[in-house]
C-alpha positions in Angstrom: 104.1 108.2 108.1 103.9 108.6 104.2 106.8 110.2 101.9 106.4 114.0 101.6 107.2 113.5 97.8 107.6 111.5 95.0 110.4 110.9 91.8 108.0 109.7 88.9 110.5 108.8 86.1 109.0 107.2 83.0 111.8 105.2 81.1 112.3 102.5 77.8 114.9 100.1 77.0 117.4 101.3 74.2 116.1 98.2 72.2 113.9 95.7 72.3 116.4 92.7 72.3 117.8 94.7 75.6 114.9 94.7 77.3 115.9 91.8 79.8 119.3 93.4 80.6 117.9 96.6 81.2 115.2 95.4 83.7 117.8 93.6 85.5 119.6 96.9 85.8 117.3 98.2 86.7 115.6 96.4 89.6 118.9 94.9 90.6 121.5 97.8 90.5 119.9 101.4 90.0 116.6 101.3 92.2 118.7 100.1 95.3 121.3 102.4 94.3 118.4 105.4 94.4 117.0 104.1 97.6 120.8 104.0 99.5 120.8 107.8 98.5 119.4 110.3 101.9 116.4 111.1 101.3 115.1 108.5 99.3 113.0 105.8 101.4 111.9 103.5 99.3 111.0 102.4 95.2 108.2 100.7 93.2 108.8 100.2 89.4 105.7 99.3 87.4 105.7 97.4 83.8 103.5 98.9 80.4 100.3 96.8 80.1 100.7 98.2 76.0 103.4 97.6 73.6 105.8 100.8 73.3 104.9 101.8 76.7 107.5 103.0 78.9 108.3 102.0 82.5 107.2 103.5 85.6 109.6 103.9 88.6 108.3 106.0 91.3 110.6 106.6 94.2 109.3 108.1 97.9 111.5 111.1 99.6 111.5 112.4 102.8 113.1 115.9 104.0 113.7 118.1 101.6 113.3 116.7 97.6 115.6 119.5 96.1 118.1 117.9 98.2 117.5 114.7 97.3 117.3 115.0 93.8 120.9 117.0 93.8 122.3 114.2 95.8 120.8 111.8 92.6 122.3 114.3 90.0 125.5 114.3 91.6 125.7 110.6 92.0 124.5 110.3 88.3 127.2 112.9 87.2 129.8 111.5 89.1 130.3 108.0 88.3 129.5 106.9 92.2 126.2 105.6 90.5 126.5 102.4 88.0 124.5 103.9 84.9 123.2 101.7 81.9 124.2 102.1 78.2 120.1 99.8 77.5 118.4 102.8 79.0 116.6 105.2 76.3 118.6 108.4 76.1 117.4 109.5 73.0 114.9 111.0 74.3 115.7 110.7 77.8 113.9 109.3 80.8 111.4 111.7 82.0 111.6 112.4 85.5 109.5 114.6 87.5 109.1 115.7 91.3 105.7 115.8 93.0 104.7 116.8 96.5 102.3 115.3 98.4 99.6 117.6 98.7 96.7 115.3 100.2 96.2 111.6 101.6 93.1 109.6 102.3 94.0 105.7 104.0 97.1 104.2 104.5 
């Protein structure tokens, strides 16, 4: 069975000379820390093909995505979550909820 709903969140590095740290971050530390969160089943993270370009990470929920994304907040607010100072804040990630409406395949 396929996730119910989807976290699309479009992200950059806070430099260019970061851009290794934050990947590492960000594969290694905050995607598996999403993914440990209820709710949250699993993560794919997709590179720009064009310079300037952000990052695509698009994470899979089941049950109920308001819950979900307070747990992530909370986590995020909290300090339980490591966070990254090479992350983009200026402006900030973009992240946006999406529910599945309609699938054709596997």
């Amino acid at each position: 069975m396929s996730a119910k709903s989807i976290l699309h969140v479009m992200s950059l590095p806070s430099s260019p000379e970061v851009a290794d740290e934050y990947n590492r971050w960000y594969e290694d530390v905050h995607m598996p820390e999403v993914v440990a969160l209820e709710g949250f089943v699993s993560a794919r993270r997709y590179a720009p093909t064009k310079d300037g370009a952000p990052y695509v990470a698009v994470y899979e929920i089941e049950g109920d995505a308001k819950a979900a994304m307070k747990r992530l907040n909370q986590a995020m607010g909290d300090g339980s979550m490591n966070l990254s100072d090479k992350i983009q804040l200026d402006p900030p990630p973009q992240m946006h909820v999406f529910e599945l409406v309609k699938e054709i395949g596997e």
